[in-house]
DRENGU-674695 format. One line per field, with one value per residue (C-alpha): residue number from 1; x, z, y. Coordinates in steps of 0.2 Angstrom, whole numbers, plus 5000, padded with zeros to 4 digits. Layout:
// DRENGU-674695
k = c(NUM,...) .
east = c(X,...) .
up = c(Z,...) .
north = c(Y,...) .
***
This chain:
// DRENGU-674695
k = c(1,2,3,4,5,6,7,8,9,10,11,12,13,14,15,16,17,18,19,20,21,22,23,24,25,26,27,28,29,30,31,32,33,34,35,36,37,38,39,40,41,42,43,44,45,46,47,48,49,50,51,52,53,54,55,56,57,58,59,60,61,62,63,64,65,66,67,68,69,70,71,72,73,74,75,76,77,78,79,80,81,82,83,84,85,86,87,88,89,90,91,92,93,94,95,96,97,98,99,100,101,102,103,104,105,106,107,108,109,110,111,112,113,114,115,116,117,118,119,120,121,122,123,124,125,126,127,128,129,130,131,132,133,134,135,136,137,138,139,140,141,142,143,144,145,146,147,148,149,150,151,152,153,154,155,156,157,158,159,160,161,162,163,164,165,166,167,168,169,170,171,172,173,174,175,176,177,178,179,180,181,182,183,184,185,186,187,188,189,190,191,192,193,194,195,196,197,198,199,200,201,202,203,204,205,206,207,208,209,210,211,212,213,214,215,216,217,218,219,220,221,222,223,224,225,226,227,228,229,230,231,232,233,234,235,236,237,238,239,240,241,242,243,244,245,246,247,248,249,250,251,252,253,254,255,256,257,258,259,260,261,262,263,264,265,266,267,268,269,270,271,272,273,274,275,276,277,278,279,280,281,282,283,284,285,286,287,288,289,290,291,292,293,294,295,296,297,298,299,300,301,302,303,304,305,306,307,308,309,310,311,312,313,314,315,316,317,318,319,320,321,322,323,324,325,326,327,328,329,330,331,332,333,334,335,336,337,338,339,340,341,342,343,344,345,346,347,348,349,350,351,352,353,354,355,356,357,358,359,360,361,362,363,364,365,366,367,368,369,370,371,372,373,374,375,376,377,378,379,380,381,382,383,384,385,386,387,388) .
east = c(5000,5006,5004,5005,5012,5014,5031,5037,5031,5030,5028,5023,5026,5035,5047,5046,5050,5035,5031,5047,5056,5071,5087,5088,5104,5121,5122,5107,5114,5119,5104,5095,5110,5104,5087,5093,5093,5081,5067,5057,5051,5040,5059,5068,5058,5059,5078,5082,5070,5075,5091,5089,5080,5096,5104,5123,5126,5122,5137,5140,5125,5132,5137,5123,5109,5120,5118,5098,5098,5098,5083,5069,5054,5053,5049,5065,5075,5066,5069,5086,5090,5082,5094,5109,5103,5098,5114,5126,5143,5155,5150,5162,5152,5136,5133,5139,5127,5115,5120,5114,5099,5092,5089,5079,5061,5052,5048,5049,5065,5074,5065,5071,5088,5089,5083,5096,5111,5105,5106,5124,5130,5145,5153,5141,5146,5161,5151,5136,5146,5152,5135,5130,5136,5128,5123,5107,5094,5088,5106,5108,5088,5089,5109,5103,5090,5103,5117,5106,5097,5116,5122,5111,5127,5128,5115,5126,5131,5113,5107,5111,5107,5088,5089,5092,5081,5065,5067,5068,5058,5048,5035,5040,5059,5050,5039,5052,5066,5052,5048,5067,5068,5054,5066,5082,5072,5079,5098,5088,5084,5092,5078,5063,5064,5063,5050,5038,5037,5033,5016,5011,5014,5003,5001,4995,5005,5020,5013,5006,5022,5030,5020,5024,5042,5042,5035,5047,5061,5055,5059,5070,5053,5045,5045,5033,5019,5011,5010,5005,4992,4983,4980,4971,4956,4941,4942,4955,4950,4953,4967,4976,4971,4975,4994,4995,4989,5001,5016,5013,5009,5026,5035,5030,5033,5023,5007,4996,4997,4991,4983,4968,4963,4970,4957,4943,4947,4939,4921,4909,4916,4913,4928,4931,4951,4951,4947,4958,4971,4971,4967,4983,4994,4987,4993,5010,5013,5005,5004,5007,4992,4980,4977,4970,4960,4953,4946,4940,4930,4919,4917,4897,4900,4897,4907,4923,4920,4919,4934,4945,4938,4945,4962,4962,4962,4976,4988,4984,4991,5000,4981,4976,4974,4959,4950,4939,4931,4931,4919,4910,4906,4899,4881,4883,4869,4875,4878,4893,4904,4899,4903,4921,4924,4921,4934,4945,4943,4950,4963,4970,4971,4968,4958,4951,4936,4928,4931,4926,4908,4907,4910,4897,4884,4887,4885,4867,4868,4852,4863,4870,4887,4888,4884,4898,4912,4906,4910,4924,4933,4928,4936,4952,4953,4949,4962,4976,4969,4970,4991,4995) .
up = c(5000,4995,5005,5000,5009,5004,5003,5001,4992,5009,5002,5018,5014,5016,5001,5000,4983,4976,4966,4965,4951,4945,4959,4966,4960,4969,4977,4988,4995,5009,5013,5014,5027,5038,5037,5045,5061,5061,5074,5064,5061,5044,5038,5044,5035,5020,5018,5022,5008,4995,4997,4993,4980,4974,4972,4972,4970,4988,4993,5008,5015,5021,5037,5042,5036,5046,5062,5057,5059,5078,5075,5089,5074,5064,5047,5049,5053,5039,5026,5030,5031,5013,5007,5011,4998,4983,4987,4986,4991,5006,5012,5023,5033,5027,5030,5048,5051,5042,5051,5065,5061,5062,5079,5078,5085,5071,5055,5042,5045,5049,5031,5022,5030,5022,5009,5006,5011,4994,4983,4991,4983,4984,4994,5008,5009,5020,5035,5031,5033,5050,5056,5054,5067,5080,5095,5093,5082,5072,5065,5061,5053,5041,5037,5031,5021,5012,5011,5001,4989,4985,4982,4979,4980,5000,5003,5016,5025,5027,5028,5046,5053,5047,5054,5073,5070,5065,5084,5092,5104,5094,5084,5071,5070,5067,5053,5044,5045,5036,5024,5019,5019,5007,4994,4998,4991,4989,4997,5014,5016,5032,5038,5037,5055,5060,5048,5053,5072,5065,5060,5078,5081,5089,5076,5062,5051,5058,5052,5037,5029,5038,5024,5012,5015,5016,4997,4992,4997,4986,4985,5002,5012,5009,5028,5031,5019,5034,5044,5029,5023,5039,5035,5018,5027,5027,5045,5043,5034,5016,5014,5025,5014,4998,5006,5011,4994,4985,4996,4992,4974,4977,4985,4976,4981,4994,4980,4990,5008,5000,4981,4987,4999,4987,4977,4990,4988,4971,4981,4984,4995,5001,4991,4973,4978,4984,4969,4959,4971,4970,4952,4950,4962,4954,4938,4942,4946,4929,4924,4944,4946,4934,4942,4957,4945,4936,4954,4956,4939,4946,4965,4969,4972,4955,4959,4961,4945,4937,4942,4939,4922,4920,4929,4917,4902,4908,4910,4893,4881,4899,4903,4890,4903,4907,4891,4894,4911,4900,4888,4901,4907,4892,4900,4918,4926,4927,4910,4918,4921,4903,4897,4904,4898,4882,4883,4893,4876,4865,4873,4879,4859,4858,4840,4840,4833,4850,4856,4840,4841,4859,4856,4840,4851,4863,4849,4851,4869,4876,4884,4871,4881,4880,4861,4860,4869,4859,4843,4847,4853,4837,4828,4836,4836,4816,4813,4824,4814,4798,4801,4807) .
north = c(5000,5018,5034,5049,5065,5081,5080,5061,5045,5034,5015,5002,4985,4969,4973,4991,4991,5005,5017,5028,5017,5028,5031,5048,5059,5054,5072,5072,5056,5067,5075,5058,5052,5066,5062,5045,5054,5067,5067,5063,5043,5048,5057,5043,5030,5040,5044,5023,5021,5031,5028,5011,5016,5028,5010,5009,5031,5029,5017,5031,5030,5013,5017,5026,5012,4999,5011,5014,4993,4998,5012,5009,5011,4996,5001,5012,4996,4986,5000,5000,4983,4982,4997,4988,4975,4987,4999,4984,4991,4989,4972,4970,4983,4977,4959,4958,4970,4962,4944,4954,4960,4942,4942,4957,4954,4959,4946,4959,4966,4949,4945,4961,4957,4939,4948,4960,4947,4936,4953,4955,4940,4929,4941,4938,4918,4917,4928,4916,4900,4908,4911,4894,4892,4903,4902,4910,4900,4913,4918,4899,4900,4914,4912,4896,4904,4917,4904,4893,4907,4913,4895,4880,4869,4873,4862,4849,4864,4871,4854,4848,4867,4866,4848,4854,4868,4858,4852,4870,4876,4889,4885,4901,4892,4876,4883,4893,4880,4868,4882,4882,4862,4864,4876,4864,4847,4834,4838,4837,4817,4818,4828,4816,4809,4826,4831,4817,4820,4839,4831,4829,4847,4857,4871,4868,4879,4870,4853,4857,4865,4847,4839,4849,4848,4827,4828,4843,4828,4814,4795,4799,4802,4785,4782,4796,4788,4779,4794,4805,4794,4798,4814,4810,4802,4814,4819,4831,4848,4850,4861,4847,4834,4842,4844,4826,4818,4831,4824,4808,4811,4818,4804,4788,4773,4760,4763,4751,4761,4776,4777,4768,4783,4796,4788,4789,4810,4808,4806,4821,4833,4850,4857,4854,4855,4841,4829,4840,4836,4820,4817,4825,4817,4801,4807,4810,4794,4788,4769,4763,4771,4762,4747,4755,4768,4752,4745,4764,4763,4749,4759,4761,4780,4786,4803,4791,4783,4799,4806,4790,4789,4806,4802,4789,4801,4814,4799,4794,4780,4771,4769,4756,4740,4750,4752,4738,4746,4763,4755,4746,4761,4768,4762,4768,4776,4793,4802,4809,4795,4791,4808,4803,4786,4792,4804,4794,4782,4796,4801,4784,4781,4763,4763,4745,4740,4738,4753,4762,4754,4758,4775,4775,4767,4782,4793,4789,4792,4801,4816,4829,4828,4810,4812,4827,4817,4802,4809,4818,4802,4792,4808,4808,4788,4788,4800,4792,4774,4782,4789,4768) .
***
């Protein structure tokens, strides 16, 4: 959000990155720096801004942005720890300060100093290497989080820091160290036993981004699938649901301890997300996923069968084994599960002469979208039958 004054653009915000695009000329640089410490909070704000905003032509403000890391309003520290980033010169001043900053007790201007430690560069790695190990959790937390933005390749460095820190004591260390675990991928295997007792936390954001992070991992979380499986059933809300069937659709392997439950999700539920989910996390594992969508075909909710029908089409040609089912349900009850056999048929692309009469008696079908999907299969079948 943008404020207007009558004599300065204020911008408030997380990144404070706003409406003034173009840096401010080199010689009002001064004047800016004694705005730093002027009585005045709205000034001070200001000048940290727009120096950051003057870019590099304000690599003297330096000094004075470092010691307005320390200023008792906290947009003034988060400006000024974003300036650091944007002006970009003397980070032998700059990152210790920033290294600092940390610790401060306020989110947005730890952020904005994380922030500003990535836009520093290389030059910032040795001071971040040090601060790994810290005695103070948040230093190790968000010099985890810089090391790693600057250098993807210090993953076994940033690895086992995030590991202790998924076991602090406070929950917003906890959560953030999952968040980063989440960018790292799959470098952080070592983290899953820490990762799976997360999903017994008590905070929910804590657990959910525990989930996330098990599927950000891959193969290397396969341990976790029993636990995560739990949180698929249809006591837990949906959002919670959606996460745990997208982690798993993630993760793989062991098909039989959780396919048939992400299957379930395809049933009638009070949030369209959640199908989608799991049509999608069944999807990604492909042909490994037929043989459980086949036993879905035949399940007596007719919602299920729908949606497996149209899991089946987005896997495509892998799904042939269940072409005869597809045609089978060509005649179910519901015109819908029909409407998405017939397309399932199509896309699959096996151009047979059973399925083409199936799909020609469906032509006939007493619902216009059967009839529609029908022929548009038949088309797409004759074509692929005509290029063999």
């Amino acid at each position: 959000m943008t404020i207007t004054t009558p004599s300065i653009l204020r911008v408030a915000g997380i990144f404070f990155a706003g409406a003034l695009g173009s840096a401010l000329p080199a010689q009002e640089t001064a004047a800016l720096i004694s705005r730093l410490s002027n009585e005045s909070v709205d000034m001070r704000r200001d000048a940290a801004e727009l120096l950051g905003k003057s870019g590099a032509a304000a690599g003297a403000a330096v000094p004075a942005l470092v010691a307005a890391l320390k200023d008792s309003d906290v947009r003034v520290r988060a400006n000024a720890a974003w300036a650091l980033g944007k002006i970009q010169q003397q980070p032998e001043q700059a990152v210790p300060a920033l290294i600092e900053t940390f610790q401060d007790d306020d989110w947005t201007v730890r952020h904005n100093a994380s922030l500003s430690i990535t836009w520093l560069g290389k030059a910032a790695i040795p001071a971040l290497e040090g601060a790994l190990q810290d005695k103070r959790e948040r230093v190790r937390l968000y010099s985890s989080i810089a090391l790693h933005r600057i250098d993807g390749s210090r993953a076994p460095a940033v690895v086992p820091v995030l590991e202790q820190l998924l076991g602090s004591d406070v929950s917003e260390i906890r959560f953030v160290a999952a968040q980063t675990v989440c960018a790292v991928g799959t470098p952080a295997a070592t983290t899953v036993p820490k990762l799976v007792a997360l999903l017994k936390d008590k905070d929910a954001p804590v657990y959910l981004t525990a989930i996330s992070a098990l599927g950000a991992v891959g193969e290397a979380a396969r341990p976790a699938v029993p636990e995560l499986v739990k949180f698929v059933q249809p006591t837990h809300k949906s959002d919670v649901r959606i996460a745990a069937v997208t982690a798993l659709g993630q993760i793989g392997g062991d098909l039989h301890l959780w396919v048939p439950a992400a299957t379930k999700m395809l049933g009638p539920t009070t949030s369209e997300s959640v199908p989608a989910a799991a049509i999608r996390a069944l999807n990604k594992i492909g042909a490994k996923a037929v043989p459980y969508l086949v036993t879905a075909l035949r399940d007596e909710d007719g919602t299920i069968r729908e949606f497996a029908a149209e899991t089946l089409s987005l896997i495509g040609e892998p799904a042939a084994p269940a072409v005869p089912n597809l045609i089978d349900l060509l005649k179910d009850p519901r015109w819908e599960v029909r409407k998405r056999s017939a397309n399932a048929l199509g896309l699959i692309g096996v151009a047979d002469e059973k399925v083409l009469a199936a799909l020609r008696a469906a032509t006939r079908d007493s619902e216009e979208a059967v009839r529609s999907y029908a022929q548009s299969a038949l088309a797409t079948l004759n074509q692929r039958k005509s290029r063999s």
